[in-house]
C-alpha positions in Angstrom: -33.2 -134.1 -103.8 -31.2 -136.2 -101.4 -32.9 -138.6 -99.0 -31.9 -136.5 -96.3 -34.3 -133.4 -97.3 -36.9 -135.4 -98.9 -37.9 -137.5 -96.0 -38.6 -135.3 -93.4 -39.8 -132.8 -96.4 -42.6 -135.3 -97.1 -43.6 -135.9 -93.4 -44.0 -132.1 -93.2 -46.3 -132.3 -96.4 -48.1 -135.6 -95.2 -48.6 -133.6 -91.8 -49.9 -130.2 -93.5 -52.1 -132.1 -95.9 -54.0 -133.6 -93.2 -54.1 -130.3 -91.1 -55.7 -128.3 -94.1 -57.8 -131.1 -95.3 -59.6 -131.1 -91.7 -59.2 -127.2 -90.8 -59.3 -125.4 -94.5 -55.7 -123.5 -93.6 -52.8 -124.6 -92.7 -50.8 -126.6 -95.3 -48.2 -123.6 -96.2 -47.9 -122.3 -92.8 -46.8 -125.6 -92.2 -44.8 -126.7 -95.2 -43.0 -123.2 -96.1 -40.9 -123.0 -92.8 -39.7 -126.1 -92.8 -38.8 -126.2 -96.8 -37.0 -122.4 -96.2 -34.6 -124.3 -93.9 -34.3 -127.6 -96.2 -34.6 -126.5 -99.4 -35.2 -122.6 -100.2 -34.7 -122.8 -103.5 -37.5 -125.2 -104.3 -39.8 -121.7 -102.7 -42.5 -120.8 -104.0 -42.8 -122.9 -106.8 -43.4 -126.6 -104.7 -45.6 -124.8 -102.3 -47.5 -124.0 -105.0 -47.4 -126.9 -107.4 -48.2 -129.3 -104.1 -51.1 -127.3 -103.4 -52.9 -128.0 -106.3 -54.0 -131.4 -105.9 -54.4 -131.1 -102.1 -57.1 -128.3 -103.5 -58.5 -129.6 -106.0 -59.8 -132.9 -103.5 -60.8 -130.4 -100.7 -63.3 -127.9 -103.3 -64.6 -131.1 -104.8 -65.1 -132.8 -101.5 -67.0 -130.0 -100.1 -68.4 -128.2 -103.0 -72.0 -128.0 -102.1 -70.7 -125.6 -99.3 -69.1 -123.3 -101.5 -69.1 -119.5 -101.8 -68.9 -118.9 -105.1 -69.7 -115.3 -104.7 -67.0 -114.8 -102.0 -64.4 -117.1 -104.1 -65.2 -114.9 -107.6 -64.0 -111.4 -106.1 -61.3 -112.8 -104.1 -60.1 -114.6 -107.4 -60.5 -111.3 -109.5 -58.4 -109.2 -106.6 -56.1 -112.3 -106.7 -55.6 -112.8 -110.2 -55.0 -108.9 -110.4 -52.2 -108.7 -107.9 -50.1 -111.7 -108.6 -47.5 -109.5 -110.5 -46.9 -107.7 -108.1 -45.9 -110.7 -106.1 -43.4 -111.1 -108.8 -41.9 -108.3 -108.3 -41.4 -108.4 -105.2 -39.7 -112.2 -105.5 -37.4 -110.6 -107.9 -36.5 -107.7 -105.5 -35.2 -110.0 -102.9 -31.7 -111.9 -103.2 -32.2 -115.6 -103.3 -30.2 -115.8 -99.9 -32.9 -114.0 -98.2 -36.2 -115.5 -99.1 -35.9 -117.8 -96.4 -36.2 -114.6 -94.3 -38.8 -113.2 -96.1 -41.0 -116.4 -96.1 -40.1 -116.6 -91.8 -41.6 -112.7 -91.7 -44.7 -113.2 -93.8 -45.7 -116.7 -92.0 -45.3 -115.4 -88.6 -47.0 -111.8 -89.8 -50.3 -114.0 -90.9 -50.2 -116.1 -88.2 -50.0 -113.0 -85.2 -53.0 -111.2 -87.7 -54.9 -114.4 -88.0 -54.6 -115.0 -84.0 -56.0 -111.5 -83.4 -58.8 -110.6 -85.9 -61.9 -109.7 -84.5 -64.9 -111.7 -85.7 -66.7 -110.1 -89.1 -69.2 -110.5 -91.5 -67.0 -110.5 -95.0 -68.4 -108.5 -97.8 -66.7 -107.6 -101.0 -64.6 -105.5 -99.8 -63.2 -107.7 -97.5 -63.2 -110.1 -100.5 -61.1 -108.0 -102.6 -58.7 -106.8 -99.5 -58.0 -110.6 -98.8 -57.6 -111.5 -103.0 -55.2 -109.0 -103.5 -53.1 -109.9 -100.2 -52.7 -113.1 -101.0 -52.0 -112.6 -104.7 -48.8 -110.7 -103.6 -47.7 -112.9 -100.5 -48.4 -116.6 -102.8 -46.9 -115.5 -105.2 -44.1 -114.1 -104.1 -43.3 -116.7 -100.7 -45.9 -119.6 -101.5 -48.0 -118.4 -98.2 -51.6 -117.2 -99.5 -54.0 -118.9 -97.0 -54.1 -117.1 -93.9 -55.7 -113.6 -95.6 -58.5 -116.0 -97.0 -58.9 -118.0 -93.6 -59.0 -114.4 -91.8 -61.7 -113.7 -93.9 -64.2 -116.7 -93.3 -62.9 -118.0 -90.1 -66.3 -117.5 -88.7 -68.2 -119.3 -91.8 -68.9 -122.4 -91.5 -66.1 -124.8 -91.6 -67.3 -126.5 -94.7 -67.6 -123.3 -96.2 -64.4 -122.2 -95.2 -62.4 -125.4 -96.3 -64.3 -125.2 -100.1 -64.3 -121.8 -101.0 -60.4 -121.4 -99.5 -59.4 -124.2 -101.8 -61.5 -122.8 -104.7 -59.5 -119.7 -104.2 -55.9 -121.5 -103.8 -56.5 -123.4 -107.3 -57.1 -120.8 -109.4 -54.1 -119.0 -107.9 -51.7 -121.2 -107.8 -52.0 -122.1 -111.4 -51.9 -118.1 -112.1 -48.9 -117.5 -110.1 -47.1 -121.0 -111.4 -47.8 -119.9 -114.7 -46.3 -116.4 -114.6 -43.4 -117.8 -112.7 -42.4 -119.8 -115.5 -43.3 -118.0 -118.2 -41.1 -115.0 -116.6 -37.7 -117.5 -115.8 -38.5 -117.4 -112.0 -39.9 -120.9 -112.3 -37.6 -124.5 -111.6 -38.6 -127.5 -112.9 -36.6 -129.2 -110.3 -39.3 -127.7 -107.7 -41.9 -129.4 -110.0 -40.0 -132.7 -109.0 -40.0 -132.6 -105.9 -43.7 -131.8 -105.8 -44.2 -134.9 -107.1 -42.0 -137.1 -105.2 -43.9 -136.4 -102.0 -47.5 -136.8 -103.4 -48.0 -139.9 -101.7 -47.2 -138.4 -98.5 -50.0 -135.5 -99.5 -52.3 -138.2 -100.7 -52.2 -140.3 -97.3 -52.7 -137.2 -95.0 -55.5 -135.8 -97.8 -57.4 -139.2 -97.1 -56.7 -139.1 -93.5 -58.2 -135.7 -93.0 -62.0 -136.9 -95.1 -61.8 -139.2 -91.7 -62.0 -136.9 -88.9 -62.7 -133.8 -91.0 -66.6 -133.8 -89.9 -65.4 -134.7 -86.3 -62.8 -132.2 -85.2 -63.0 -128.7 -84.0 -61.6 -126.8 -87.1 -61.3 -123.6 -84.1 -59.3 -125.5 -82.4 -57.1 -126.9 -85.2 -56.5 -123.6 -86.7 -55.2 -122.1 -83.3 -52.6 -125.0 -83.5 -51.7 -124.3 -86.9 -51.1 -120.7 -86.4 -48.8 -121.6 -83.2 -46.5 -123.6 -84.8 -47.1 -121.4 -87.9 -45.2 -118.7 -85.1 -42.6 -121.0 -84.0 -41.5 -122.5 -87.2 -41.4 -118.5 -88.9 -39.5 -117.1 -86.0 -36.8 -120.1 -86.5 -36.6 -119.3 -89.9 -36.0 -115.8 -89.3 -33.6 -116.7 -87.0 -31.7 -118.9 -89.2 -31.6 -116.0 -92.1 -30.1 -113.8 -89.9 -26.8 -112.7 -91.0 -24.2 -114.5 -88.9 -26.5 -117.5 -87.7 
């Protein structure tokens, strides 16, 4: 990955770590956009492999706050639908995932943005598992179906059972990706390359993570989230 990509790659990441560290959502909304116009063939599988660690500091962080109830049937309706994700990565051309990724970020940023407030049950549980087991898998964006879902929890609880969720679905859908050829271990690379930047926003958001209006936050997210999908889409557009 040439300097050119992987510099303002691992801002992006170093920005998007900090944003879901603080707010619980945000990091692919963030990060997929941008890597669709630098890099689409490192989608999903960096989104995915940069996830994990970012994840697995946020659950542990905040794990007295967790839902485990909520996170075990969103899991099971998860776990369930990520081959269907696969499938659906498979039915578009390479060329046009950057379109795809553009549609589903700005899709679960305009549902996010309008949901009415709810009590989730288990059938929201399962609704949101199985969304996001198709959308993660397939484009690397998972977390706006599980934010929709507890955006009116508390924000702890929100940020820990979220990241519960992400970890044991990213490591599903990584390993059907590879296991089925649809994985690059080029992707894995570049995961690593911008840890650091993923470490220093992680550490940046246990600052101010107590302190800031996660409401607030998440409305930010999901308007960039709109603009950086709709340029995306643009840019995938035959002819542009």
């Amino acid at each position: 990955m040439t300097p050119d990509v992987l510099v303002p790659l691992a801002v992006t990441v170093g920005v998007a770590a900090f944003v879901q560290g603080t707010s619980g959502l945000g990091f692919a909304l963030v990060v997929a956009p941008v890597a669709g116009l630098l890099a689409p063939g490192l989608l999903p599988v960096f989104l995915l492999a940069a996830m994990i660690p970012l994840n697995l500091y946020v659950a542990w962080r905040e794990r007295a706050a967790a839902d485990l109830r909520g996170a075990g049937w969103i899991t099971a309706a998860r776990l369930a639908a990520t081959p269907l994700g696969l499938v659906l990565l498979q039915a578009v051309p390479a060329d046009r995932l950057g379109l795809l990724v553009g549609a589903a970020t700005v899709l679960a940023a305009l549902v996010s943005l309008a949901a009415p407030a709810f009590t989730p049950g288990r059938g929201a549980w399962l609704a949101a598992g199985a969304v996001t087991g198709v959308t993660e898998t397939a484009t690397g964006v998972g977390g706006p179906p599980l934010a929709l879902v507890h955006q009116h929890r508390p924000p702890p609880e929100l940020r820990s059972t979220v990241a519960l969720c992400f970890l044991a679905g990213e490591l599903a859908s990584l390993a059907l990706l590879f296991a089925t050829g649809r994985g690059r271990a080029s992707a894995l690379w570049a995961a690593l390359l911008v840890l650091p930047a993923l470490a220093a926003g992680a550490w940046l958001s246990r600052l101010v993570h107590r302190r800031v209006d996660a409401r607030r936050m998440r409305i930010m997210v999901l308007a960039f989230a709109l603009i950086s999908g709709a340029v995306l889409i643009v840019g995938a557009l035959p002819g542009v």
